[in-house]
Structures are given as C-alpha cells and as structure tokens.
N, C-alpha and C positions, 0 to 999 in steps of 0.2 A: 190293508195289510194287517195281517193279525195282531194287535196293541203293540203297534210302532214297533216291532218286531226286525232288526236291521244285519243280524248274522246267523247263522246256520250252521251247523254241522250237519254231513248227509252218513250215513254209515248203510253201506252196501255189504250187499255179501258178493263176492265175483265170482264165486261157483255154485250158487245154486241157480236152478231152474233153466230152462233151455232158449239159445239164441243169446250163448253169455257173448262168444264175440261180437254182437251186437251194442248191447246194452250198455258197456262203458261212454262209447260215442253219444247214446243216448242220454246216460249222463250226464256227460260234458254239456251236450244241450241242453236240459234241465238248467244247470250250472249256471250258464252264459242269460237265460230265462229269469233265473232266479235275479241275477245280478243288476239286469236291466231293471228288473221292479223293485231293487233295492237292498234286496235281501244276498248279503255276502257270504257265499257257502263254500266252506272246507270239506272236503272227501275224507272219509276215514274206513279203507276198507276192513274187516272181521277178515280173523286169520285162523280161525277154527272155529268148534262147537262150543258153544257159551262167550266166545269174545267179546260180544255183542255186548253183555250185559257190563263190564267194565268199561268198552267204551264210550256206554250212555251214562255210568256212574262218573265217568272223568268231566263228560261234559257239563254234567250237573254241578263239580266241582270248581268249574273254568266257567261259573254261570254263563253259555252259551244261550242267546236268545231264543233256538228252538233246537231242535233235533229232526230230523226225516230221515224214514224209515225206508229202504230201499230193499225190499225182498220180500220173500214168500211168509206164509203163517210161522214157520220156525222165530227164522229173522227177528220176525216183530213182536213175538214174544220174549226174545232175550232183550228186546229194548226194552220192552215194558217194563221187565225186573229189573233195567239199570236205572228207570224213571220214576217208579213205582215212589210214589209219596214228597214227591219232588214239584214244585211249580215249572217247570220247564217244558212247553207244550212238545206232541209229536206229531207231524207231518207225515206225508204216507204218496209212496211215486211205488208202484205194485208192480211187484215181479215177483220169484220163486216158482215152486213148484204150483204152491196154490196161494189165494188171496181172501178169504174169506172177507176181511176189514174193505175190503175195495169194491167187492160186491155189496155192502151193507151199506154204504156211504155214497153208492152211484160211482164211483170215482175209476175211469176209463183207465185199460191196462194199455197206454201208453204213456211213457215216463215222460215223451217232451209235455203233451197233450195235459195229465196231470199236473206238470209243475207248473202253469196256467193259471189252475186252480187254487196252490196255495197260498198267491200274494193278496186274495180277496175273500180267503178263508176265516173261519167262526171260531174262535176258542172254545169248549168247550169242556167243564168240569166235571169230569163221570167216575163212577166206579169200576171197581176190579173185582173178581174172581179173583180167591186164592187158594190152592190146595196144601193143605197139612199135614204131613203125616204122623200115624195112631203113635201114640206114645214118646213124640223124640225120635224117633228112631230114622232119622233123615239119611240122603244115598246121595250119591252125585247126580241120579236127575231130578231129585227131592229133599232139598236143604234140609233140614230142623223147623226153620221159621219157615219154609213154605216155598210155591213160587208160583205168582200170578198170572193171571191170563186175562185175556181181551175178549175173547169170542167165544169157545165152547171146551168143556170136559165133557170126561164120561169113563165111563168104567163098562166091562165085560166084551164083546165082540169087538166095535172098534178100538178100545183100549190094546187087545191081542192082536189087531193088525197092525195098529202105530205099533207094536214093540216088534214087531217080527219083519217087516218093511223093509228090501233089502236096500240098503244105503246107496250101494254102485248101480243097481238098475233104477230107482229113485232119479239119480243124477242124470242117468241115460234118457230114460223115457219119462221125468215127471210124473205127471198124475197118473199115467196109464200102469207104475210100479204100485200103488195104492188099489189100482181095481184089479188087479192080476192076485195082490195078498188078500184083496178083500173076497173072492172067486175062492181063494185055499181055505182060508177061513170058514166059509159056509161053507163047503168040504168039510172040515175036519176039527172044527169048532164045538167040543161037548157042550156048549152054556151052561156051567154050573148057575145056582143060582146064590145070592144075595139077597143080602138085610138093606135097607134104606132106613134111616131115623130122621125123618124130619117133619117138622110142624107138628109135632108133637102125636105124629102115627110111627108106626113100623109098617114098612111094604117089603114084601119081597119081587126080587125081578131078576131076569138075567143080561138087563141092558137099562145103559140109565146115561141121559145124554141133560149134563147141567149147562143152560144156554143164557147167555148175554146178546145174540145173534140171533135172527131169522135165518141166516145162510149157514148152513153146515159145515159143507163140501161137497167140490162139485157141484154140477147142477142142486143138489138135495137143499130142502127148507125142512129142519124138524120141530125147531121150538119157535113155531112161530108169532107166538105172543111175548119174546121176550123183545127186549129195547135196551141198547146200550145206554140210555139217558135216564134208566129206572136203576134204582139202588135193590134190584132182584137176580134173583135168577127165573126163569121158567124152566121146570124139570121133566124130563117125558120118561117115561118108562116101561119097557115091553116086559111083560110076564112070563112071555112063550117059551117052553122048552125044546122045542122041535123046531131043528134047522126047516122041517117042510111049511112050519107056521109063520116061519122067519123069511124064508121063498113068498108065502102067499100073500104078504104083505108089501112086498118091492113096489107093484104097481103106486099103490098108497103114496107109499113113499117118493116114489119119482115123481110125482102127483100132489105134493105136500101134504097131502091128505090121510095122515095116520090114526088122527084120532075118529076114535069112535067106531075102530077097531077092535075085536074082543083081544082085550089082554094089554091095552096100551092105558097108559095114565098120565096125567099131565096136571101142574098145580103149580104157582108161586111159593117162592121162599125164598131167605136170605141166607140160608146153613142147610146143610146136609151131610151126614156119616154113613158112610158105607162100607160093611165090611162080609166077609166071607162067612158063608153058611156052610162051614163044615173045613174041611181039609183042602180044598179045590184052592188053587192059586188064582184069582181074576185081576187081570192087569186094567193099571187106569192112563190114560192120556189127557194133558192139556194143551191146548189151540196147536192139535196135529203131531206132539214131541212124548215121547214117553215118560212118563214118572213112576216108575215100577209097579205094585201091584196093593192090594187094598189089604188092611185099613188105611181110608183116608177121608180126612172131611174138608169141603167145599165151602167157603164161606164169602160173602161179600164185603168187600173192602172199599167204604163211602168214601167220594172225595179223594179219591187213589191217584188222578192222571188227568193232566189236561192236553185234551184229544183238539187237533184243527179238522175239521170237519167243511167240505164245501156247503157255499151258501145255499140255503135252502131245506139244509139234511141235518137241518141243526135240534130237530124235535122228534 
C-alpha cells in the first residue's frame, strides 16, 4: 500500500467521456476494491469546469491520505492545479475522453481492473509543467501565476484545435470531436509562424509541442524522449508553412517517427517562451484544455506532485 496510505478521496467527473451510465457502478466497484485493501474512499463528484481544482485544494486541506483522479486528460489536470505543490499523492482509475497519463503508466482503462493496481502502487516525487502568462496579463483559462500540467503543451495547430473543439459533440462522440476539428484545421489553418527563446537560441516554427509524455494523443507518440521522472521538458518543433508539408508528414507521425524530417527539431530544456511573430493570433493548449493565446512561457516545476504510479513503471 502506498506509505500506509488508509483513506481516499476519489473525484470523478460524471459527464465526461462516453458509457457515463456505466461508470458510476464501476466506481462503486473500485470503491468496495479499494476498501477491502484497506484503503477508505469518499466520492466527490466535479460540478463544472475547473471544480476539480477546489476540490483537490479542500482535500489537501482535510489532509486526506491520497486523492484519485477519475477522468479524462481535462479532469486530471484540474487536479494537478488543486495538488500542485502539496505532499498529498494522486492516484489515476482512466476515463474521459482521452487518457494520455494511463497510457504512459501502462495503467488499463478499466476502473475496476485499475483500482487493483493502486493498493500495491509506488509513490513517486516528479515535476510539473507550468504555463505563464507574458506580462501578468492572466484570463480565466490562465491565471497570473500560471497553471500546470502533467503530460503536454504546445502552441499553434493543436493549440487552435483545443480552442475551437466543439464542447457538445466532444461530449457526444469523445475523441472522434478532436479528429473531426483537427480535419478543419488542416483545411483552414493559416500556421502563422513564431519565436521560441529557449536554451539560450531563438527558433522560429509554426508548431511547438512541450512534452513530459511519450504519449500525445490518441494513438500519436511525439516527444519521445521525454520522461515524467526527468525534471525536463522534451520540445519538438515543425517549421513548415504549408498545410501540404504538414499532410506529408502524418505518416511520420502515426509512426512516431517525426524526426529527422526536414523542418522538425527536437532538444531538452527546462523553460521556454513563445511568442507571436507579427500580428497573427497563435493559440496555446495545456494537457488537452485551452489557455488562450501566446505570449507565453513554459517552465518546469521540480518536486511539484507526488504521482502513484504501478509497480514496475516507477523509472
């Protein structure tokens, strides 16, 4: 059991991702799973967009021995901001639309199946991503001080698909709302381009994908030298202007195999700023949620979160 770890708070979202009337029952089994190996878990469902993050910040308050995270890549980033700098580990039973953390960890999208796994599970003390925005100038899907993420940012094409992603078909059809905007978008996607400042170059590109994750989205692998156990990011970035150059790299891509592609680049670093070359509006996204549009800098936060992680997938 994770360092004698004896109660739980679970925080679910009940509307997202699809086979919700399922999923409560599944729950409750989790629940009854958890209980038998010791571990006493309270339900606390999310009652809208960002509730998440107060009610990981209550539990941190009610020193709760863990938290578990029950939902899609949204979900589990509004925990992160409610846990964000807190000793209180998270636990992870995958649902939503997508799961990016559950593929990273090996960790099977069944909620009884997983919660299995968490009474023999690793603690683990890792870093965060956190995005900033240029000057103060913070919005409601980007604070002042920031808001962290687990698995991936990025700015220019997918950032303008997470912002335009229509919420109700989202709900309806899950992932398949995400490749339907991501099809309009290579339609009708100018790629402005942008500045990057990090490691002490300037680059410009028109896509720029900052990873804690091997796993993207979706089937997709892009930064795959990144490691949630490394106090980095891995950064990739396409240069190409031309939607036809951004077509002739999918294969690549579905292939994990981007680099070494003309126009693609890829390095370590612990910071990055990126901002607009010229007048062009380029929107940025963190772990799948929108946070309006650049400037904005990406930075690593040591010691941010302690992650339970199945045995094994501890390195």
């Amino acid at each position: 059991m994770p360092d004698g770890i004896k109660d739980a708070l679970l925080i679910y979202n009940p509307t997202s991702g699809r086979r919700r009337h399922r999923r409560f029952a599944e729950i409750e089994q989790a629940v009854r799973l958890l209980k038998d190996a010791g571990i006493s878990t309270e339900l606390a469902p999310t009652i809208g967009r960002n509730s998440a993050i107060g009610i990981a910040q209550q539990a941190v308050q009610q020193h709760r021995g863990m938290v578990i995270a029950c939902g899609g890549d949204g979900t589990i980033n509004e925990i992160v901001n409610g846990l964000a700098g807190s000793q209180v580990p998270m636990a992870l039973l995958p649902a939503g639309t997508a799961n990016i953390l559950a593929k990273e960890l090996g960790i099977p999208w069944d909620i009884p199946h997983a919660s299995r796994l968490i009474p023999n599970g690793v603690v683990r003390r890792i870093a965060l991503g956190i995005a900033i925005p240029a000057h103060g100038r913070g919005s409601a899907d980007l604070p002042r001080e920031g808001r962290y993420f687990l698995s991936v940012a990025g700015a220019g094409p997918d950032g303008a698909m997470v912002h335009a992603v229509d919420e109700g078909l989202k709900t309806r059809a899950g992932v398949l709302a995400y490749w339907a905007e991501g099809v309009r978008q290579l339609i009708r996607y100018d790629f402005p381009e942008f500045r990057i400042h990090s490691a002490g170059q300037e680059r410009r590109a028109t896509l720029v994908v900052v990873g804690r994750t091997v796993n993207y989205g979706g089937p997709f692998k892009i930064t795959t030298g990144a490691s949630l156990f490394e106090d980095s990011f891995e950064i990739l970035t396409n240069a190409a202007r031309s939607r036809f150059r951004y077509i002739a790299c999918l294969p690549a891509l579905w292939l994990g195999k981007l680099r070494g592609m003309d126009g693609i680049d890829a390095w370590k670093a612990t910071e990055l700023f990126c901002e607009a070359n010229g007048g062009g509006v380029v929107y940025a996204q963190v772990d799948g949620e929108p946070i309006g549009n650049l400037p904005v800098t990406f930075r690593i936060v040591p010691d941010a979160l302690s992650l339970v992680v199945p045995p094994g997938k501890s390195k």
